[in-house]
PyMOL CGO cylinders between C-alpha atoms (Angstrom):
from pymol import cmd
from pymol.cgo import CYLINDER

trace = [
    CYLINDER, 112.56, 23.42, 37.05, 112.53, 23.21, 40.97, 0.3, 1, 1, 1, 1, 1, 1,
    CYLINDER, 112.53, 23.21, 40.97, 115.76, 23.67, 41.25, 0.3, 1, 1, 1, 1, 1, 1,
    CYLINDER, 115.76, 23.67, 41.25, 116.09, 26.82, 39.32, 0.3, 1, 1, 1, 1, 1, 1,
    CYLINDER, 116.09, 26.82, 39.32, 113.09, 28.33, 41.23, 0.3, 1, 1, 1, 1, 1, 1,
    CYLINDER, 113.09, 28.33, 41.23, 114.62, 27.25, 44.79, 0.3, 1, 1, 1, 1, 1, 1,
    CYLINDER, 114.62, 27.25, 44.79, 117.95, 28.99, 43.65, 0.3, 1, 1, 1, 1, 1, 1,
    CYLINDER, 117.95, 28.99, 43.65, 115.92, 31.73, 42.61, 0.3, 1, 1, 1, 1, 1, 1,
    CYLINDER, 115.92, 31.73, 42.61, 114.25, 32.20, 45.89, 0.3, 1, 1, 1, 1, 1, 1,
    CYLINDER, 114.25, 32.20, 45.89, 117.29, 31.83, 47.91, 0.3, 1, 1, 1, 1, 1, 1,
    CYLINDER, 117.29, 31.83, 47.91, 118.39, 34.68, 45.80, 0.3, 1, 1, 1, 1, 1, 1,
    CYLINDER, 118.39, 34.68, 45.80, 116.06, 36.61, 46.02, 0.3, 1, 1, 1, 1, 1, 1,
    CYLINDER, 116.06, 36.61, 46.02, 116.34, 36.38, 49.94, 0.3, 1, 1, 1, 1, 1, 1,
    CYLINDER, 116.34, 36.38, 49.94, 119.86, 36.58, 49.64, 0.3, 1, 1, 1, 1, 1, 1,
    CYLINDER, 119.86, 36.58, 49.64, 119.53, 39.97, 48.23, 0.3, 1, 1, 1, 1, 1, 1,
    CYLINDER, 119.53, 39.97, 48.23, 116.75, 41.08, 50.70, 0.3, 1, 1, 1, 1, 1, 1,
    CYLINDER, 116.75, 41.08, 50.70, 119.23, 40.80, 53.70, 0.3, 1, 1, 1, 1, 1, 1,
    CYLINDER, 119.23, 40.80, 53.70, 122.32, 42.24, 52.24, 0.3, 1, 1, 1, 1, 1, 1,
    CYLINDER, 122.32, 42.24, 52.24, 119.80, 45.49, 51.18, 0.3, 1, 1, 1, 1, 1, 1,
    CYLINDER, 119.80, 45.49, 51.18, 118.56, 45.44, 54.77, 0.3, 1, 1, 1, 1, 1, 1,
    CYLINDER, 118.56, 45.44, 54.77, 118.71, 48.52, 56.76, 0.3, 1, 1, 1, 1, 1, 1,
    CYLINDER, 118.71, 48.52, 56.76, 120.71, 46.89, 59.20, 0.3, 1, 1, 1, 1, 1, 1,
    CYLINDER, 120.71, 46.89, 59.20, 123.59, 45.14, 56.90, 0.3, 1, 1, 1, 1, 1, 1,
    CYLINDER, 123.59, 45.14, 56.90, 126.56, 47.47, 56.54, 0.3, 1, 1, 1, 1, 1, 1,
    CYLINDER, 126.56, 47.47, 56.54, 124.09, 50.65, 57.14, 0.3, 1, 1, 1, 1, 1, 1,
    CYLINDER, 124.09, 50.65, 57.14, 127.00, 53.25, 57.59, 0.3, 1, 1, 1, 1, 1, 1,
    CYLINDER, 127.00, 53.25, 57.59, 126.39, 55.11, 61.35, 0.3, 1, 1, 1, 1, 1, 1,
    CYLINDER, 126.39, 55.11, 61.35, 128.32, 57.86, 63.37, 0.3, 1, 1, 1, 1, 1, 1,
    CYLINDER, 128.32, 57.86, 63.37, 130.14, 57.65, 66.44, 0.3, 1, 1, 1, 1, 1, 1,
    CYLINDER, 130.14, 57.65, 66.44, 131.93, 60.17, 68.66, 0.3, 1, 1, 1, 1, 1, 1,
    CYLINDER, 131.93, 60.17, 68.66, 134.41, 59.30, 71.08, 0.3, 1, 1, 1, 1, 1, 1,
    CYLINDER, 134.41, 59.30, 71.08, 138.53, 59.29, 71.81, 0.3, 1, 1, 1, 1, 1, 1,
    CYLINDER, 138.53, 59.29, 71.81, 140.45, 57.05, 70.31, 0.3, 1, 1, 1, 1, 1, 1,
    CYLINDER, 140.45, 57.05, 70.31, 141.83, 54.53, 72.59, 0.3, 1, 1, 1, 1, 1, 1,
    CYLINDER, 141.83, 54.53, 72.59, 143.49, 51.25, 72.77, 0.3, 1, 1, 1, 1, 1, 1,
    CYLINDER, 143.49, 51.25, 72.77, 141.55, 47.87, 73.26, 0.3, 1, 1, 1, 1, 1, 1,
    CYLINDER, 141.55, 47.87, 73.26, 143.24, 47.05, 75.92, 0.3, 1, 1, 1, 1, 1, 1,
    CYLINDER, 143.24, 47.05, 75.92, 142.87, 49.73, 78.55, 0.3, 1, 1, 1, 1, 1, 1,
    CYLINDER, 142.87, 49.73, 78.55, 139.91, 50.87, 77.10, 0.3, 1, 1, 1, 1, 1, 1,
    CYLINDER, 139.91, 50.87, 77.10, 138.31, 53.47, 79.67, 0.3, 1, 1, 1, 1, 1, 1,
    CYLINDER, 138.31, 53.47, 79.67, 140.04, 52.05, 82.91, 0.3, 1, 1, 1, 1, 1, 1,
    CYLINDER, 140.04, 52.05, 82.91, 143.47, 53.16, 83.27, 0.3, 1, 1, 1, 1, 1, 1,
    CYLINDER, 143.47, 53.16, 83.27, 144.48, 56.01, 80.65, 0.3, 1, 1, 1, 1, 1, 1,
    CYLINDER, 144.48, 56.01, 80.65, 142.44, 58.55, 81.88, 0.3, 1, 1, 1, 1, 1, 1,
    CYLINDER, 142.44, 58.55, 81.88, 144.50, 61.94, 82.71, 0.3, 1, 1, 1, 1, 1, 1,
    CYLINDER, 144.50, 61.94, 82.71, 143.06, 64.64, 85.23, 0.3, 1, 1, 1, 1, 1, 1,
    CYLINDER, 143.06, 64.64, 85.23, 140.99, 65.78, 82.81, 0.3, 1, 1, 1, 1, 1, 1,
    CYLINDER, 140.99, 65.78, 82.81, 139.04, 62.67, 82.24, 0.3, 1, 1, 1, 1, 1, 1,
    CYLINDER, 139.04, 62.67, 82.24, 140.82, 62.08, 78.73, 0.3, 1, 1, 1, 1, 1, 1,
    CYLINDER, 140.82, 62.08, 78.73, 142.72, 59.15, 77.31, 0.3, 1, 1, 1, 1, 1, 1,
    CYLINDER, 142.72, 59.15, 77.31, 146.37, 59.18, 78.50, 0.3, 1, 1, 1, 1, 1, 1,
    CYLINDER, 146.37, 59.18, 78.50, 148.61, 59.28, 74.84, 0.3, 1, 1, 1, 1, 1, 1,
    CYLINDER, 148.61, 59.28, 74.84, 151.64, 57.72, 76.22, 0.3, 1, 1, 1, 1, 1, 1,
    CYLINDER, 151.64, 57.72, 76.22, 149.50, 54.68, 77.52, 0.3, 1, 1, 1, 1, 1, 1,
    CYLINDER, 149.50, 54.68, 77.52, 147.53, 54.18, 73.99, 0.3, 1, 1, 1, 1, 1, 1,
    CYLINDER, 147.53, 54.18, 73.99, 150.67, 54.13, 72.41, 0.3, 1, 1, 1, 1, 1, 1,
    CYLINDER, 150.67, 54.13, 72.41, 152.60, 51.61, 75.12, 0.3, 1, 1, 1, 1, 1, 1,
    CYLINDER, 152.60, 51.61, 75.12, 149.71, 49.26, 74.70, 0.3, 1, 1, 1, 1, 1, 1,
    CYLINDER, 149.71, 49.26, 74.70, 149.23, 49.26, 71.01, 0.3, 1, 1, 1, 1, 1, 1,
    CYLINDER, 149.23, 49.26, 71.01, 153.13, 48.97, 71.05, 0.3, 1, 1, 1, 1, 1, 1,
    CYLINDER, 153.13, 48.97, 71.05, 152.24, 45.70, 73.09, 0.3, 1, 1, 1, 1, 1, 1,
    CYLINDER, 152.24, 45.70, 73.09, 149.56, 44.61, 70.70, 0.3, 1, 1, 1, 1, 1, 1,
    CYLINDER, 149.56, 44.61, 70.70, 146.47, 46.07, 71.75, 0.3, 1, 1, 1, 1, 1, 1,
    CYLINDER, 146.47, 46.07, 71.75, 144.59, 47.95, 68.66, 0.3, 1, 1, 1, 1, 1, 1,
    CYLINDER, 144.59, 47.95, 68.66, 143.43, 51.21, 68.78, 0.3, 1, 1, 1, 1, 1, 1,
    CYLINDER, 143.43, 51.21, 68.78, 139.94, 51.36, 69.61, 0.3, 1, 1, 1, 1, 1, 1,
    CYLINDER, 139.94, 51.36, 69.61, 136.83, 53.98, 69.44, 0.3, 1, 1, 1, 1, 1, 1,
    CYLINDER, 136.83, 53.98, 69.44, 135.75, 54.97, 73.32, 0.3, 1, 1, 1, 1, 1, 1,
    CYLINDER, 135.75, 54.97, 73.32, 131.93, 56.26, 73.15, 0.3, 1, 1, 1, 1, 1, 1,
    CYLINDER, 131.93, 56.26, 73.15, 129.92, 56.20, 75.64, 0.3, 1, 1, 1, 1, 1, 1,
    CYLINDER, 129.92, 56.20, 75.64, 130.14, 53.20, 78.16, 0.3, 1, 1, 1, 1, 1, 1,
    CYLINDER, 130.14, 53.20, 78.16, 132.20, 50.86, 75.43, 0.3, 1, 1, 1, 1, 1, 1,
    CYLINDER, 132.20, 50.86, 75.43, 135.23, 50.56, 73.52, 0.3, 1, 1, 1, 1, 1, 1,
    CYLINDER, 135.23, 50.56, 73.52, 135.06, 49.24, 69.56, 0.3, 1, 1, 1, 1, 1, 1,
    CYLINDER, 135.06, 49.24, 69.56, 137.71, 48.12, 67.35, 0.3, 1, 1, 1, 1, 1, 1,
    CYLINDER, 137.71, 48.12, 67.35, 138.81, 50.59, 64.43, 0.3, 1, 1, 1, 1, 1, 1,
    CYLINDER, 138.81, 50.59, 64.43, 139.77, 48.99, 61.41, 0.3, 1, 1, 1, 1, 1, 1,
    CYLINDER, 139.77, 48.99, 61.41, 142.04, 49.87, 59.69, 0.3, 1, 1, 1, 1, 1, 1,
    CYLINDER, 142.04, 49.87, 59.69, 144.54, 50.89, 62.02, 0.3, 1, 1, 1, 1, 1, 1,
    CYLINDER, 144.54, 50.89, 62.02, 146.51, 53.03, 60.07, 0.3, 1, 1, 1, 1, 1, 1,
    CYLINDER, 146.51, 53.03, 60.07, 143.88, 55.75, 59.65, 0.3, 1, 1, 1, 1, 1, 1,
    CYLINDER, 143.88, 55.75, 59.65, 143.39, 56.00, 63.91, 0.3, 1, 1, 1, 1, 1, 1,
    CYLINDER, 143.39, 56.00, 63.91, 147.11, 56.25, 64.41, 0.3, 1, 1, 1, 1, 1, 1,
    CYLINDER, 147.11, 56.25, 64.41, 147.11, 59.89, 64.04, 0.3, 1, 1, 1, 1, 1, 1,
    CYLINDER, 147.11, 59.89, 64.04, 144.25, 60.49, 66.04, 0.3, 1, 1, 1, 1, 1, 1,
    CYLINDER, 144.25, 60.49, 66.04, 145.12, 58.51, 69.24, 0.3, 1, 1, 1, 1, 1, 1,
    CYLINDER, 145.12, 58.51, 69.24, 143.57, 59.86, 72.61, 0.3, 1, 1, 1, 1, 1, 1,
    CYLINDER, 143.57, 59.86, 72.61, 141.95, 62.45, 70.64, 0.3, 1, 1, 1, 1, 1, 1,
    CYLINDER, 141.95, 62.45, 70.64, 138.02, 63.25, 70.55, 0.3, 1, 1, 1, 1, 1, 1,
    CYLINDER, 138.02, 63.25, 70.55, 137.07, 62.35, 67.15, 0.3, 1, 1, 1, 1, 1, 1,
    CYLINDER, 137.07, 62.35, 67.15, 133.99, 61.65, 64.69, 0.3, 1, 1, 1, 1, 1, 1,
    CYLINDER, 133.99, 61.65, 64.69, 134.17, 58.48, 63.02, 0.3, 1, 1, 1, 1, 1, 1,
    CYLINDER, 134.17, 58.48, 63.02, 131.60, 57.04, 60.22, 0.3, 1, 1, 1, 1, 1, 1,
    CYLINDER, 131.60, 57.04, 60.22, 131.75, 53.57, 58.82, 0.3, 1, 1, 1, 1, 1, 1,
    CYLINDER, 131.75, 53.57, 58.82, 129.78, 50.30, 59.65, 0.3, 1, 1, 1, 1, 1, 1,
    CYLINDER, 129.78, 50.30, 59.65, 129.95, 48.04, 62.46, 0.3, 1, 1, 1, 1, 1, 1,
    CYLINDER, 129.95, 48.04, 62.46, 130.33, 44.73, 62.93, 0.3, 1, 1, 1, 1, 1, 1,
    CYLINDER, 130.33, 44.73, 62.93, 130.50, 42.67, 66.11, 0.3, 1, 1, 1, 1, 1, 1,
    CYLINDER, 130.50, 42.67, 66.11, 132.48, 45.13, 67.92, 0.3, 1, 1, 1, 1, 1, 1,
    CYLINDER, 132.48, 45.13, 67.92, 134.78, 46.58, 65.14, 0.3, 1, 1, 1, 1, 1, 1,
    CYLINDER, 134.78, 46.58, 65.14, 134.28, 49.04, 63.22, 0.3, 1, 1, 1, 1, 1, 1,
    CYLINDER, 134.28, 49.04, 63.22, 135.39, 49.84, 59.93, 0.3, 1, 1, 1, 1, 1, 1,
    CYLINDER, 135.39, 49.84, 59.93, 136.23, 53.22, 59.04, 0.3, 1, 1, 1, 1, 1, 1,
    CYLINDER, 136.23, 53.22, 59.04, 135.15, 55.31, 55.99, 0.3, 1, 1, 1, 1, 1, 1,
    CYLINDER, 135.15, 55.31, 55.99, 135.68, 58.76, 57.63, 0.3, 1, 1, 1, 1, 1, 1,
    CYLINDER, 135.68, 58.76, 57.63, 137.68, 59.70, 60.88, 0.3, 1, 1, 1, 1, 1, 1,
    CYLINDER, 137.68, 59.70, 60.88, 138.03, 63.01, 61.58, 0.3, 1, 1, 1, 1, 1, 1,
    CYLINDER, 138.03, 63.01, 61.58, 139.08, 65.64, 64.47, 0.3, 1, 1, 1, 1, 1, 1,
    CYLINDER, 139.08, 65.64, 64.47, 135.65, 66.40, 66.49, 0.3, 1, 1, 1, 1, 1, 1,
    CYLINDER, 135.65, 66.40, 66.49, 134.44, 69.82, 67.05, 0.3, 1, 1, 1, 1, 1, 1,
    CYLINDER, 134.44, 69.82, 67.05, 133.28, 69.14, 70.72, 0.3, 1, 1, 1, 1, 1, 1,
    CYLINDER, 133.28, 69.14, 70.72, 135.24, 66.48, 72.95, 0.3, 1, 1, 1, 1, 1, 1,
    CYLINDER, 135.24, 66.48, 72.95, 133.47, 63.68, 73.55, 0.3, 1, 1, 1, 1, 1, 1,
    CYLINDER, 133.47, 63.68, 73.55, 131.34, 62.55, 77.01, 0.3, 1, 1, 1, 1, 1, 1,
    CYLINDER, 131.34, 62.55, 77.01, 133.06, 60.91, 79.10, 0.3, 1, 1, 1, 1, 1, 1,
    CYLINDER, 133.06, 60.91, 79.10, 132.04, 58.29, 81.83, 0.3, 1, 1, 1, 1, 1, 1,
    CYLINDER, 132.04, 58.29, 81.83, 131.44, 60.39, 85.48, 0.3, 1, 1, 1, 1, 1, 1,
]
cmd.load_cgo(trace, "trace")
């Protein structure tokens, strides 16, 4: 009898984190797709956007594309659907974890994205 009610309770507390708002709560990010490598050091052009040929020599080299927003540069998983949109200012909604995030939409932005100064 203890047993079932202490595997109940873990359950039950099981259940209460994965329903969490914080556990795999989808969220929305803006940004320019980048590479993990150079993040926002070395691939900006003159007009303070993510140098193409440099995203692509990097992830050539095994750096993943990456999400720049704001002051930090996350993971996109999977890669496939950031190919297409590499050093461009995009939306993208899925959930994070650690530093990766995993893509359920990705999608051209309307407005580029804010850059560092």
């Amino acid at each position: 009898m203890r047993r079932n009610s202490f595997i109940f309770m873990l359950t039950v507390v099981w259940c209460g984190l994965a329903a969490s708002p914080f556990a795999g709560a989808q969220q929305s990010w803006v940004g320019y797709v980048t590479d993990t490598h150079c993040g926002t050091n070395c691939q900006v052009t003159k007009n303070m956007t993510p140098d193409l040929k440099c995203i692509r020599r990097c992830v050539k080299k095994g750096s993943k594309y990456g999400l720049w927003s704001g002051n930090k540069v996350y993971a996109l998983e999977p890669q496939a659907e950031a190919t297409r949109f590499a050093a461009k200012s995009v939306k993208v909604t899925g959930t994070l974890s650690g530093d990766t995030i995993r893509i359920a939409a990705i999608e051209a932005a309307e407005t580029p994205a804010v850059t560092k100064p």
